[in-house]
C-alpha positions, 0 to 999 in steps of 0.5 A: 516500523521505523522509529518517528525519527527515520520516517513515517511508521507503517500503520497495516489495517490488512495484509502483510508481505510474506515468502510465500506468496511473496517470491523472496524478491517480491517481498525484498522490492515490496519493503524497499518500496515501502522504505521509500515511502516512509522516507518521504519520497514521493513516487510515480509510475511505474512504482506507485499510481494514485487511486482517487476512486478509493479517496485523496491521498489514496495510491498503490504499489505496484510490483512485478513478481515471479508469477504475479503483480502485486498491490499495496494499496496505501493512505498517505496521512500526515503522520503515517502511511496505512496499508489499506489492501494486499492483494496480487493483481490478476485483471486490467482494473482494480476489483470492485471488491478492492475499492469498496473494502479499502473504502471502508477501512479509510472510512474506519480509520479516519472515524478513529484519528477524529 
């Protein structure tokens, strides 16, 4: 985490970005995505896309590795950026599955910044 003084801390409710399944380049783009996160950047495709089906301020990282496409699945809060979902994408749309564990861990997260 970066200290409040260099940008939002990274809150990771799941997963982790790690060699392996990470290629050594994967996890290196992964980081450097998230260091723009944390900056303040705001990102669009083809890096980051909104996922209103999980909630407002809901996005994904999205990364081409060696074999796979990975997500982070993310919540922009006023304070932090949590890491809902690590997951490698392997169909067209976001498994169901995905949507409704990262549902739950909002969910969970905002009953405890109440």
């Amino acid at each position: 985490m970066l200290p409040a003084t260099e940008g939002k801390p990274l809150v990771w409710l799941h997963g982790e970005i790690k060699t392996p399944p990470f290629s050594r380049a994967g996890r290196i783009e992964a980081g450097f995505l998230l260091r723009q996160l944390q900056s303040g950047k705001r990102m669009g495709m083809p890096h980051s896309r909104p996922l209103p089906s999980i909630g407002s301020g809901c996005h994904e990282l999205r990364m081409r590795d060696t074999d796979h496409s990975w997500r982070i699945v993310y919540f922009l809060d006023t304070d932090f950026i949590v890491i809902l979902e690590v997951f490698a994408k392997t169909t067209k749309a976001t498994p169901t599955n995905v949507i409704e564990i990262c549902r739950k861990r909002l969910a969970g997260y905002r009953q405890l910044r109440a």
